[in-house]
Biopython code that builds the backbone (N, CA, C, O; Angstrom):
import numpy as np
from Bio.PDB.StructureBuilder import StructureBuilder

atoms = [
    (1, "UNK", "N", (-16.980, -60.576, -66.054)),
    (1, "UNK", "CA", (-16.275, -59.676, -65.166)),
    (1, "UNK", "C", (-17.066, -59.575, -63.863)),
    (1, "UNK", "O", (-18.221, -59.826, -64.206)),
    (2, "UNK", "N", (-17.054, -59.364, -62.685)),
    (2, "UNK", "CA", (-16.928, -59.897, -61.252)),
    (2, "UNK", "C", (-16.934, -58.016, -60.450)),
    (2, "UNK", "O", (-16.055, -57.214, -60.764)),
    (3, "UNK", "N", (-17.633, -57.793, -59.835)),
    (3, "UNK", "CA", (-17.407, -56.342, -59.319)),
    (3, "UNK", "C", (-18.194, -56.227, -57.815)),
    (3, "UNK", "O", (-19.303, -56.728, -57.629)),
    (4, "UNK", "N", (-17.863, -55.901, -57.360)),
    (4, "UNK", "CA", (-17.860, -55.572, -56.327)),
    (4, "UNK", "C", (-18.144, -53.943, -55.221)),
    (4, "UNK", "O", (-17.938, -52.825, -55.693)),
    (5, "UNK", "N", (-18.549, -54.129, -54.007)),
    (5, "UNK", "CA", (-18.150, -52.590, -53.601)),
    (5, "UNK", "C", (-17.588, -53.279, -51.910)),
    (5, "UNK", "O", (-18.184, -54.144, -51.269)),
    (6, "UNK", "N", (-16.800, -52.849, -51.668)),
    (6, "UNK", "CA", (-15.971, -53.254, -50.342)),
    (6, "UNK", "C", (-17.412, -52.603, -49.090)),
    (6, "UNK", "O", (-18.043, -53.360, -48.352)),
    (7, "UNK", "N", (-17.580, -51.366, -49.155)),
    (7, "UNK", "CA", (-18.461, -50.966, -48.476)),
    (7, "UNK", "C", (-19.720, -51.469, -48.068)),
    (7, "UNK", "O", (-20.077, -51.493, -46.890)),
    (8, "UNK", "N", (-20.721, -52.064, -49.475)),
    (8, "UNK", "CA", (-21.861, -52.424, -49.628)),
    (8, "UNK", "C", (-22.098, -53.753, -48.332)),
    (8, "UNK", "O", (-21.363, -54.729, -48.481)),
    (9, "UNK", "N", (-22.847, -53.779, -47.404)),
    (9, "UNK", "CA", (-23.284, -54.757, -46.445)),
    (9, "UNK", "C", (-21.851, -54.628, -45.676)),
    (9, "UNK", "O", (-21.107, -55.573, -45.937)),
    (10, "UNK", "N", (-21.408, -53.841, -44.949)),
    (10, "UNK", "CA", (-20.131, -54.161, -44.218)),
    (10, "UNK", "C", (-20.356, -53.574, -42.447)),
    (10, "UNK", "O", (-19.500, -53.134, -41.680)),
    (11, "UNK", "N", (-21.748, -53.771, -42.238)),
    (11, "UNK", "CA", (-21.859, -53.688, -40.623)),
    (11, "UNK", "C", (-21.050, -54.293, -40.136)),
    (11, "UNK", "O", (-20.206, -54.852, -40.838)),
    (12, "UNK", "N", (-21.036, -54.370, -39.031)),
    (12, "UNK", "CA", (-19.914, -54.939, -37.724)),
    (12, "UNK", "C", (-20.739, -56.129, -37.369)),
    (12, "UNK", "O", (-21.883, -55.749, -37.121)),
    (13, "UNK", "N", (-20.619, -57.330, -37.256)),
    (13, "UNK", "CA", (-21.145, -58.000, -36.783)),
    (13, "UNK", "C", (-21.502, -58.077, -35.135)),
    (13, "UNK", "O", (-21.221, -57.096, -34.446)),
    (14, "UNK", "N", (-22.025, -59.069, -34.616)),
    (14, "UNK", "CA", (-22.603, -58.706, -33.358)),
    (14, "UNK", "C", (-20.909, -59.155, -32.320)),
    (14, "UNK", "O", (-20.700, -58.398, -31.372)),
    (15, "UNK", "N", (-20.247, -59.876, -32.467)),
    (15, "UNK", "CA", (-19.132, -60.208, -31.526)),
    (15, "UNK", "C", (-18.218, -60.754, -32.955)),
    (15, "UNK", "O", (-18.559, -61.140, -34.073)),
    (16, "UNK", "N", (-16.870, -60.556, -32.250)),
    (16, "UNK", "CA", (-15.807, -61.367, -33.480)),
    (16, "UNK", "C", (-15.158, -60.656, -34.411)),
    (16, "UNK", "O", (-15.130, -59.439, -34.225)),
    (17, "UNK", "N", (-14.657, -61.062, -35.312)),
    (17, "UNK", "CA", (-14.935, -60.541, -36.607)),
    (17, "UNK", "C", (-15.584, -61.648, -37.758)),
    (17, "UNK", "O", (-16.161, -62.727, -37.622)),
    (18, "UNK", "N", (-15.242, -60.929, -38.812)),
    (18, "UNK", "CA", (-15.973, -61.703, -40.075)),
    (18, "UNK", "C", (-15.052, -61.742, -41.012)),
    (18, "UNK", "O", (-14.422, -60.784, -41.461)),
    (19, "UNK", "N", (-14.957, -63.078, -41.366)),
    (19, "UNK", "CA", (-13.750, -63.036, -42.402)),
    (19, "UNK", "C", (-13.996, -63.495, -43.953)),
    (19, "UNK", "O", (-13.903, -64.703, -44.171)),
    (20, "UNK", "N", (-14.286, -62.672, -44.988)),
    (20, "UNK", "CA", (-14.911, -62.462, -46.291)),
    (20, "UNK", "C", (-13.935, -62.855, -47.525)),
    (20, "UNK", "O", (-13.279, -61.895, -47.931)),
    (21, "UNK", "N", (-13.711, -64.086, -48.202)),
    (21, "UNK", "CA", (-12.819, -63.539, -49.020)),
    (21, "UNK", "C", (-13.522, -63.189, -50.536)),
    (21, "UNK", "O", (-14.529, -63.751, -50.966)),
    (22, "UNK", "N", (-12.739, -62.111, -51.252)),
    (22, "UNK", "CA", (-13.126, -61.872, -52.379)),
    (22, "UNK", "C", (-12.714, -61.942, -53.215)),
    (22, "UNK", "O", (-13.220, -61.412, -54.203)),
    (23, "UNK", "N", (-11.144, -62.889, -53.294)),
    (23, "UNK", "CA", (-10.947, -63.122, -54.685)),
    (23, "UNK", "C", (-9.533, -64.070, -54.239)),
    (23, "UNK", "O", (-8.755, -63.614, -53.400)),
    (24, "UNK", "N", (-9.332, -65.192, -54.775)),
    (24, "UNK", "CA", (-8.191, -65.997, -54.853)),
    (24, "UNK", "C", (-7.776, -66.382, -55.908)),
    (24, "UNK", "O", (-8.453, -67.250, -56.460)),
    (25, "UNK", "N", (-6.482, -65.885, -56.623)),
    (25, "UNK", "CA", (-5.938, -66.085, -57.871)),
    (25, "UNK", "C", (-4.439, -66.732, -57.345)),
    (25, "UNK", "O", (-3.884, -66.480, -56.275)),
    (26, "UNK", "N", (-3.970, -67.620, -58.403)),
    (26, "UNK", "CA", (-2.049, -68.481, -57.774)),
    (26, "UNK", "C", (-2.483, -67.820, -56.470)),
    (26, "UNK", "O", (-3.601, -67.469, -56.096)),
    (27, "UNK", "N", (-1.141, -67.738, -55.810)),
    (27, "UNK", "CA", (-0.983, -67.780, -54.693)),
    (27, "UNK", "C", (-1.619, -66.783, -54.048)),
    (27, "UNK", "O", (-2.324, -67.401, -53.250)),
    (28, "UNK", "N", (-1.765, -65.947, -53.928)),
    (28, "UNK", "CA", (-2.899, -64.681, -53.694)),
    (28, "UNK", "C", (-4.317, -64.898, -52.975)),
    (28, "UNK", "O", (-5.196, -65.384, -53.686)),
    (29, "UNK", "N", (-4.605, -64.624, -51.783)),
    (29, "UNK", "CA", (-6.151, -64.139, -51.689)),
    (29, "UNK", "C", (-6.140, -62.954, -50.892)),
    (29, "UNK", "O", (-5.228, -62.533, -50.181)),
    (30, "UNK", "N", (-7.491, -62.376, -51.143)),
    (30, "UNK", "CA", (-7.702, -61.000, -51.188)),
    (30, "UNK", "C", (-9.140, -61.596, -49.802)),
    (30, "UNK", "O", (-9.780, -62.643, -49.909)),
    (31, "UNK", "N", (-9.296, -60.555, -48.626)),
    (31, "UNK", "CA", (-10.300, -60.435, -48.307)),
    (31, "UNK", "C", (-10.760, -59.291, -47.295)),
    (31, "UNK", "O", (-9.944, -58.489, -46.841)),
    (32, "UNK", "N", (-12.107, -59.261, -46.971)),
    (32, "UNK", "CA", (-12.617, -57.882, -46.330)),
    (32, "UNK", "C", (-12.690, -58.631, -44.469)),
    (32, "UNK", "O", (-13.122, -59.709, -44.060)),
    (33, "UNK", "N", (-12.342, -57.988, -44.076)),
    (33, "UNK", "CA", (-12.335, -58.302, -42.821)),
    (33, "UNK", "C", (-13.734, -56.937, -42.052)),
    (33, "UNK", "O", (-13.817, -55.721, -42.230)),
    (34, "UNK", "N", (-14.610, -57.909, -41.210)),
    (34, "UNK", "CA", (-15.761, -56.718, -40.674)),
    (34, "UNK", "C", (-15.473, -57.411, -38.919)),
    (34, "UNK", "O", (-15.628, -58.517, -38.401)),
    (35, "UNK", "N", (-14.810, -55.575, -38.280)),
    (35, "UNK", "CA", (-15.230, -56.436, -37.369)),
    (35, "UNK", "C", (-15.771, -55.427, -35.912)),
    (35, "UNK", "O", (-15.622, -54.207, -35.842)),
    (36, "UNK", "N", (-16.474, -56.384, -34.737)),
    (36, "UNK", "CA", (-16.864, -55.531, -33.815)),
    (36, "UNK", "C", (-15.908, -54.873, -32.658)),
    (36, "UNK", "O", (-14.702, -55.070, -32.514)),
    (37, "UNK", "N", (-16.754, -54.054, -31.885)),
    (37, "UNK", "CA", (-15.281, -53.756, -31.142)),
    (37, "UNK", "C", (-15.059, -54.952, -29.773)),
    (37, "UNK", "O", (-14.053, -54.967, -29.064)),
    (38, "UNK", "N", (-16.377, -56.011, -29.606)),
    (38, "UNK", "CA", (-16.653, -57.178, -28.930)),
    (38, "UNK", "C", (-15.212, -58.279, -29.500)),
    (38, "UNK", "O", (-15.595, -59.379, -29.897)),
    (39, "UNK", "N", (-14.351, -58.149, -29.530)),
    (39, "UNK", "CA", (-13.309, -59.040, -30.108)),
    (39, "UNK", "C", (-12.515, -59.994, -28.685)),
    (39, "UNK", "O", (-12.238, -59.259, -27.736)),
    (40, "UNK", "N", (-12.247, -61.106, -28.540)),
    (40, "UNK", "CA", (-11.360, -61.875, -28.614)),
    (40, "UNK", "C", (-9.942, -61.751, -28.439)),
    (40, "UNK", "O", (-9.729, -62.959, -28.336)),
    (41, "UNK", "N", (-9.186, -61.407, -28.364)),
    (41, "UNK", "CA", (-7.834, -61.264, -28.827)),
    (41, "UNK", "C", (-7.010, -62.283, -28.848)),
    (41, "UNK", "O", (-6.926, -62.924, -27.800)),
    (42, "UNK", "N", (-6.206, -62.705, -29.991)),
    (42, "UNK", "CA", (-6.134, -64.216, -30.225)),
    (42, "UNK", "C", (-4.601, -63.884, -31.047)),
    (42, "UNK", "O", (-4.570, -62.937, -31.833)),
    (43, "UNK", "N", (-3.461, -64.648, -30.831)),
    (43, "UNK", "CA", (-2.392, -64.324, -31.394)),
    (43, "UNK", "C", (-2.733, -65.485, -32.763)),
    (43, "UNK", "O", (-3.453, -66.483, -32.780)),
    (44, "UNK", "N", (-1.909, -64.881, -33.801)),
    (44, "UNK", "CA", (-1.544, -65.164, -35.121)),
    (44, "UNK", "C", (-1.033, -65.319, -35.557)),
    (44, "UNK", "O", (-0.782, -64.363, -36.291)),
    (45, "UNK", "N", (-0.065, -66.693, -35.842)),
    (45, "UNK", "CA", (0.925, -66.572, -36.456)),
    (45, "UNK", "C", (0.952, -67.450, -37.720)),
    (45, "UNK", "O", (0.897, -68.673, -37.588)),
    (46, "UNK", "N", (1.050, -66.777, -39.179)),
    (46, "UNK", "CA", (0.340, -67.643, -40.332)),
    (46, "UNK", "C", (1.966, -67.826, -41.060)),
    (46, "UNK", "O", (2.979, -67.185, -40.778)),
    (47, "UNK", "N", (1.798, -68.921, -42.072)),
    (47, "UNK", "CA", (2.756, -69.306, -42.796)),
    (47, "UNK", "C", (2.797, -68.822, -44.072)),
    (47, "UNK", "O", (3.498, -69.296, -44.967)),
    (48, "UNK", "N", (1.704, -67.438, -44.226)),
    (48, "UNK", "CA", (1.600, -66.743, -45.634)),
    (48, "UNK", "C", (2.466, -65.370, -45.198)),
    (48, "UNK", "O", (2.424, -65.101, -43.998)),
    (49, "UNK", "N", (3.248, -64.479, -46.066)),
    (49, "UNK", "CA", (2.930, -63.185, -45.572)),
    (49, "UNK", "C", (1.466, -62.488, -46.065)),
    (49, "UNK", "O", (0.760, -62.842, -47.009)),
    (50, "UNK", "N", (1.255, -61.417, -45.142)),
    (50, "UNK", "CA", (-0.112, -61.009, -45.357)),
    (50, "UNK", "C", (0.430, -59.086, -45.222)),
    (50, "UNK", "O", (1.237, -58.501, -44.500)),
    (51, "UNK", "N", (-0.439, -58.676, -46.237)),
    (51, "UNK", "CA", (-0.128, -56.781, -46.326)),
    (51, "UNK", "C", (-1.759, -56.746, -46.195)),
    (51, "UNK", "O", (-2.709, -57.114, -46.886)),
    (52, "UNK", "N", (-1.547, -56.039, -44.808)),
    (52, "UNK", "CA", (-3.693, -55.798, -44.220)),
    (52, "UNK", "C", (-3.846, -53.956, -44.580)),
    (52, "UNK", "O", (-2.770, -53.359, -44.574)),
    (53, "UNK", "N", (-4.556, -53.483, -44.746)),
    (53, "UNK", "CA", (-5.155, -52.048, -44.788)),
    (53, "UNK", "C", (-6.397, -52.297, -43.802)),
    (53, "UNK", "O", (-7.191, -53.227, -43.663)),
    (54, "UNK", "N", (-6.164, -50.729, -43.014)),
    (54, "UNK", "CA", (-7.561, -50.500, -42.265)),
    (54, "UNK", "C", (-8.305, -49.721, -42.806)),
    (54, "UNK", "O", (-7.903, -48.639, -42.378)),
    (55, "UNK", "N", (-9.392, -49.461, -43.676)),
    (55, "UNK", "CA", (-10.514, -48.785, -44.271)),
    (55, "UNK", "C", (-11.097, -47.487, -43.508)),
    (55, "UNK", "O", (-11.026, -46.271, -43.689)),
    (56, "UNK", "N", (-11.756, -48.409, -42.492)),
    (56, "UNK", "CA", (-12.495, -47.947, -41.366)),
    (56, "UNK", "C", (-12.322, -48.190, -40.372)),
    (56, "UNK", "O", (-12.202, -49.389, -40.121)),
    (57, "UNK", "N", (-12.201, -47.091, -39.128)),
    (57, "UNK", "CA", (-11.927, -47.336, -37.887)),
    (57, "UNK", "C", (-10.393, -47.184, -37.236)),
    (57, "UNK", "O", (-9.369, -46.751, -37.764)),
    (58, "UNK", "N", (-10.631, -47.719, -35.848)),
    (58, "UNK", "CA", (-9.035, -47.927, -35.434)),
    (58, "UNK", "C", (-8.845, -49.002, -34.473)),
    (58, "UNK", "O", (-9.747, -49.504, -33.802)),
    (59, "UNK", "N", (-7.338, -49.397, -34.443)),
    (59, "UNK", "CA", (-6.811, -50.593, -33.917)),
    (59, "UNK", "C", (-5.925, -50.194, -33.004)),
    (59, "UNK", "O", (-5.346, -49.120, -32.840)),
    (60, "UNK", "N", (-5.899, -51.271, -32.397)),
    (60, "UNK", "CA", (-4.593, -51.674, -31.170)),
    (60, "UNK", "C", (-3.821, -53.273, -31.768)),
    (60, "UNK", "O", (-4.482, -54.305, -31.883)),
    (61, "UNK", "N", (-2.606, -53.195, -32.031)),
    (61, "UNK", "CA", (-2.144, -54.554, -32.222)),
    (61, "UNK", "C", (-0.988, -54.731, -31.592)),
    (61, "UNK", "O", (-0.571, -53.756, -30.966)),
    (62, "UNK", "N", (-0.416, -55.612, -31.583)),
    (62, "UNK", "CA", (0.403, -56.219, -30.911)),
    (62, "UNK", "C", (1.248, -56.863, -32.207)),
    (62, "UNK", "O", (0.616, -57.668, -32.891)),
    (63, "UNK", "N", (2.774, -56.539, -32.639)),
    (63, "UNK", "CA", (3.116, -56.984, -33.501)),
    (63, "UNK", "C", (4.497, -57.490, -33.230)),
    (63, "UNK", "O", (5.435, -56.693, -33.277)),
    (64, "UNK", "N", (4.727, -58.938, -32.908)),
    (64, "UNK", "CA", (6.183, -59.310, -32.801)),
    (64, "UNK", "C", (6.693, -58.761, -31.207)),
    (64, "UNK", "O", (7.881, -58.911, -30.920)),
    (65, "UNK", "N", (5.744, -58.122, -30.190)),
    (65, "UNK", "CA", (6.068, -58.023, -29.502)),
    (65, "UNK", "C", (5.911, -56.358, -28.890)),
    (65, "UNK", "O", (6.013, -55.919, -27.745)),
    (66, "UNK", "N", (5.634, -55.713, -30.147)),
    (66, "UNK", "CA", (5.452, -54.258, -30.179)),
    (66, "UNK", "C", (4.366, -53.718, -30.315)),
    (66, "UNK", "O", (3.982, -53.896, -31.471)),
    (67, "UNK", "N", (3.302, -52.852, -29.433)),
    (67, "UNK", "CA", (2.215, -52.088, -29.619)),
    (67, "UNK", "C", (2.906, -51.180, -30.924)),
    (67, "UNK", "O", (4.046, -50.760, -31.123)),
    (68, "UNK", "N", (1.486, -51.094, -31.784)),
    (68, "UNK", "CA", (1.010, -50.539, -32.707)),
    (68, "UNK", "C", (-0.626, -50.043, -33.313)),
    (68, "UNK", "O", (-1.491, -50.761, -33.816)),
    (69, "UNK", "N", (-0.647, -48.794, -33.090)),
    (69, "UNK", "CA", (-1.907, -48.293, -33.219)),
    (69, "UNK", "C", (-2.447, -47.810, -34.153)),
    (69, "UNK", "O", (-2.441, -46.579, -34.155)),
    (70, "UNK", "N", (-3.193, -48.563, -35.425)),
    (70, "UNK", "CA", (-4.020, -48.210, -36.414)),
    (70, "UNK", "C", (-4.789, -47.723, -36.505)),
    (70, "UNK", "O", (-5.674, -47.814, -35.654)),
    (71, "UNK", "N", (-4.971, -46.512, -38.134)),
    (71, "UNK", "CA", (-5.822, -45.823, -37.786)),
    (71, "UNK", "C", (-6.704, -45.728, -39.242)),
    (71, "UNK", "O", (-6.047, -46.219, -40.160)),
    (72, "UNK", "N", (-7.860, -45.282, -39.617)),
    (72, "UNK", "CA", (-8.207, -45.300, -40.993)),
    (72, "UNK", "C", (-7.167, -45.076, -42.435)),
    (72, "UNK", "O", (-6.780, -43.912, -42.533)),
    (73, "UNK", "N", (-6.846, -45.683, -43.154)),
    (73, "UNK", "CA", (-5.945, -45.323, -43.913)),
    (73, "UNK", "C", (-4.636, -46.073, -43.655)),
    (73, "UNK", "O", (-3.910, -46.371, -44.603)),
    (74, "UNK", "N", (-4.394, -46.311, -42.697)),
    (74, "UNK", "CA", (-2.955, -47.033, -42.398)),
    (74, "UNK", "C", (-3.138, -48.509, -42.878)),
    (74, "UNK", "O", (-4.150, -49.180, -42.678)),
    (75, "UNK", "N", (-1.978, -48.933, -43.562)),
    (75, "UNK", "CA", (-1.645, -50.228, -43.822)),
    (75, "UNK", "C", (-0.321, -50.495, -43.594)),
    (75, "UNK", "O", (0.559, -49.636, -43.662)),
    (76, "UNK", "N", (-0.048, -52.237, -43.191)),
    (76, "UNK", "CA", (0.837, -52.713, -42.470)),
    (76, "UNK", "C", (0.981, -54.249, -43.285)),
    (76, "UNK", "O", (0.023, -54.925, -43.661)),
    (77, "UNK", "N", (2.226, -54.548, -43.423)),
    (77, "UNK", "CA", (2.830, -55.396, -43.740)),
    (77, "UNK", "C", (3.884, -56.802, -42.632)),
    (77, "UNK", "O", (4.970, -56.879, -42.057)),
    (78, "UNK", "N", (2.896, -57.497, -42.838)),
    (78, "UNK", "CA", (3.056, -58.642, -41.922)),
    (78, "UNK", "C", (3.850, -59.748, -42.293)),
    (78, "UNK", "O", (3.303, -60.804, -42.613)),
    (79, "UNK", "N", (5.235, -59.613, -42.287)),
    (79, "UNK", "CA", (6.064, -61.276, -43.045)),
    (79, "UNK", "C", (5.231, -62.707, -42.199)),
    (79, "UNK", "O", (4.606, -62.679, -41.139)),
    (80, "UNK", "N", (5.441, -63.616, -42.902)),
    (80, "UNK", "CA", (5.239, -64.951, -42.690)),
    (80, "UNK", "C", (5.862, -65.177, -41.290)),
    (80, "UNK", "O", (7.086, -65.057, -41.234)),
    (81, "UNK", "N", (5.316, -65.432, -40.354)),
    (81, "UNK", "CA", (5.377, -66.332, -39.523)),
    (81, "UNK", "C", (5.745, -65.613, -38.021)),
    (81, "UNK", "O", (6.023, -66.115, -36.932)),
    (82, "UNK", "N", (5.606, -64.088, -38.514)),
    (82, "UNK", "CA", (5.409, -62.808, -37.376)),
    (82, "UNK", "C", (4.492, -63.463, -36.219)),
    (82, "UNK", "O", (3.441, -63.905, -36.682)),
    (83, "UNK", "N", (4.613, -63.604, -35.057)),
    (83, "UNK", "CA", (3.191, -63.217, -34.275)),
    (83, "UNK", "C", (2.632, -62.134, -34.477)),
    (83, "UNK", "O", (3.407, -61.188, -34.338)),
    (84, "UNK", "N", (1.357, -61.791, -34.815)),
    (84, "UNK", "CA", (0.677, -60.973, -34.109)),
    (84, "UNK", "C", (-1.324, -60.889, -33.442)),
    (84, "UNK", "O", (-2.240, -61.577, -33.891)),
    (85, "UNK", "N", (-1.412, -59.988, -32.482)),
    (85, "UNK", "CA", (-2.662, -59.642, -32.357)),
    (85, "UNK", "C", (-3.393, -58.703, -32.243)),
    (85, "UNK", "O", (-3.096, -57.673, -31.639)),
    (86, "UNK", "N", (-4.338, -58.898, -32.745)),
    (86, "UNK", "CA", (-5.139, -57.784, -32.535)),
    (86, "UNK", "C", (-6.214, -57.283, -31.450)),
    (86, "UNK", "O", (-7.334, -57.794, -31.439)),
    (87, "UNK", "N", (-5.817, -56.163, -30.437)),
    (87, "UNK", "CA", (-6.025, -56.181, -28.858)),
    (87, "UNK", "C", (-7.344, -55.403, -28.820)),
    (87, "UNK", "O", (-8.210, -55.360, -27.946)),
    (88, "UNK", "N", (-7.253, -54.798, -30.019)),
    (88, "UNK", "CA", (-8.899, -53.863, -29.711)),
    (88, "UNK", "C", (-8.951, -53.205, -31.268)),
    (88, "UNK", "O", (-8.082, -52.988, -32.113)),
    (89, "UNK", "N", (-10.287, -53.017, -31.221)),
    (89, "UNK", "CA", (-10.727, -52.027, -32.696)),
    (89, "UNK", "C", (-11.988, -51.576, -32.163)),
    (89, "UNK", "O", (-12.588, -52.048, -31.197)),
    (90, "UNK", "N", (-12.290, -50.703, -32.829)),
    (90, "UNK", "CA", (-13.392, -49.606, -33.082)),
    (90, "UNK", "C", (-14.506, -50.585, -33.819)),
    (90, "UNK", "O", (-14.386, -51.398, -34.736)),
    (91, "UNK", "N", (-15.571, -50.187, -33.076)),
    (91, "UNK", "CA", (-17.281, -51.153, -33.350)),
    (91, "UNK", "C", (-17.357, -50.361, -34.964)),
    (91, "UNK", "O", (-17.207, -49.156, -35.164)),
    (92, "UNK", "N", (-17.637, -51.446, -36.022)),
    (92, "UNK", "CA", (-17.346, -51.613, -37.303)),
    (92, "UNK", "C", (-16.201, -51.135, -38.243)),
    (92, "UNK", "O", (-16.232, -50.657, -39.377)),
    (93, "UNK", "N", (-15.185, -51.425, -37.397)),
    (93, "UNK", "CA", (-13.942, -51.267, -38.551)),
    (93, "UNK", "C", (-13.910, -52.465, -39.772)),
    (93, "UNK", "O", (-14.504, -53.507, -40.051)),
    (94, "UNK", "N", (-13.297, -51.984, -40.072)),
    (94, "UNK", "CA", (-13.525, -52.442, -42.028)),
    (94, "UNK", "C", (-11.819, -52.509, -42.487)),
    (94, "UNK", "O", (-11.071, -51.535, -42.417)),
    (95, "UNK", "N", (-11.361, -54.044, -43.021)),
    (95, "UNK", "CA", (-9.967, -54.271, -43.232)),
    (95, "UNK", "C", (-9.987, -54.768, -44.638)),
    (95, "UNK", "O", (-11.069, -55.023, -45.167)),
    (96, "UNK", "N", (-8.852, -54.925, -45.283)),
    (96, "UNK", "CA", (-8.809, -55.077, -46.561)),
    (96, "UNK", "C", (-7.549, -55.743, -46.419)),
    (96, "UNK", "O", (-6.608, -55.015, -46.105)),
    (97, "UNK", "N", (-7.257, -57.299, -46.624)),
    (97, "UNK", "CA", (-5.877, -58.214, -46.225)),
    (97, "UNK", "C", (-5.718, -58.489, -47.465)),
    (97, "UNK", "O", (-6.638, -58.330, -48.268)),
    (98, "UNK", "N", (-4.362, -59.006, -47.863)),
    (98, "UNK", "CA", (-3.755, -59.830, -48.968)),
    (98, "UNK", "C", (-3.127, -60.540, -48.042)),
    (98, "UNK", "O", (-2.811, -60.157, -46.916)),
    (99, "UNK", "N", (-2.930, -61.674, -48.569)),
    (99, "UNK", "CA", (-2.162, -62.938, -48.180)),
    (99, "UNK", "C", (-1.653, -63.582, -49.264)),
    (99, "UNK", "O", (-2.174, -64.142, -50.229)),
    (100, "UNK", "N", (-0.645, -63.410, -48.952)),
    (100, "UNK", "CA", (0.135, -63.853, -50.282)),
    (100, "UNK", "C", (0.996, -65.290, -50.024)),
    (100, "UNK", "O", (2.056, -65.307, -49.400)),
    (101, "UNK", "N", (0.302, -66.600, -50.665)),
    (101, "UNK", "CA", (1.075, -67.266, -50.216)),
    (101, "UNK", "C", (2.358, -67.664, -51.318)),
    (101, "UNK", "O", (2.595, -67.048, -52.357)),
    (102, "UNK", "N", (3.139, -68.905, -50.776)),
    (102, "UNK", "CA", (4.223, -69.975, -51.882)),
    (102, "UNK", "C", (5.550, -68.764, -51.836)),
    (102, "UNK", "O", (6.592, -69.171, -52.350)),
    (103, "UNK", "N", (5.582, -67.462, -51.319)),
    (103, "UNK", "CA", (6.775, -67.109, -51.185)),
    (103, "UNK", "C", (7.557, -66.519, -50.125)),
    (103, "UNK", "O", (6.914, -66.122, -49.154)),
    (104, "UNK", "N", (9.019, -66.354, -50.105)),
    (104, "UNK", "CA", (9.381, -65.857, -48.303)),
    (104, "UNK", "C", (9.315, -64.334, -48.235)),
    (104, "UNK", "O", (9.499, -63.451, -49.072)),
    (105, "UNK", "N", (9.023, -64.339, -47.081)),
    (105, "UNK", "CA", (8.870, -62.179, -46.238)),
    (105, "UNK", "C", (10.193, -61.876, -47.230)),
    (105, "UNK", "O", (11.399, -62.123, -47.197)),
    (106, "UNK", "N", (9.112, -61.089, -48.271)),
    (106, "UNK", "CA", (10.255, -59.931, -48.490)),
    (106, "UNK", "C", (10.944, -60.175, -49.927)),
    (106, "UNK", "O", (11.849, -59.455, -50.348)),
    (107, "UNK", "N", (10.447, -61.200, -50.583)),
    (107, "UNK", "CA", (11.103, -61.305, -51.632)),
    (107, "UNK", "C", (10.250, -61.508, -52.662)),
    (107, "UNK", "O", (9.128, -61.938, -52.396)),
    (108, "UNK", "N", (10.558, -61.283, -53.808)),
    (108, "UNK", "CA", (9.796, -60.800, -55.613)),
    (108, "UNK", "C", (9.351, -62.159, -55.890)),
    (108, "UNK", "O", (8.779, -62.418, -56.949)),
]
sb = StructureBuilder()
sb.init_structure("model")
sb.init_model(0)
sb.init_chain("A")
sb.init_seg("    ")
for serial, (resi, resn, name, xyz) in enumerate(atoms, 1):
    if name == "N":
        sb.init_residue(resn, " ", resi, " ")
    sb.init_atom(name, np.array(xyz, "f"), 0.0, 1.0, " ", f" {name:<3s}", serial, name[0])
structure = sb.get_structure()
């Protein structure tokens, strides 16, 4: 058995983010996202859907065209093949993504 603490070592790195994964089962991976408020902003558009949680901190994103502002506790659900980006966060926010791949936005 395999355990973990999401928290344990989760500084902000110095620029970027950090992209951690912690577990990939079938289509599924799970990972911790650490990141600074030194970011990039880089559009995204993936061929998985992905359901992200913010832990720690807060965001500015850009989703499909629409500002959206995250905040500790909020999670957001991203179908396959959405643009989006992420325009700003708070120096060590802390994310928690699923990416779920092999099926379409929205269906069992």
């Amino acid at each position: 058995m395999q355990t973990g603490n999401l928290y344990l070592n989760s500084e902000a790195p110095e620029t970027g983010e950090v992209f951690e994964p912690l577990l990939a089962h079938g289509g599924v991976v799970i990972e911790r996202i650490r990141s600074s408020s030194r970011i990039v902003p880089g559009e995204y558009v993936q061929e998985q859907d992905e359901w992200v949680a913010l832990l720690r901190g807060e965001a500015t994103l850009r989703v499909a065209g629409e500002m959206l502002a995250l905040r500790e506790g909020d999670h957001l659900f991203l179908p396959a093949r959405v643009p989006h980006t992420v325009l700003s966060v708070s120096e060590g926010a802390l994310w928690l993504a699923v990416h779920i791949h092999g099926r379409s936005a929205g269906t069992e």
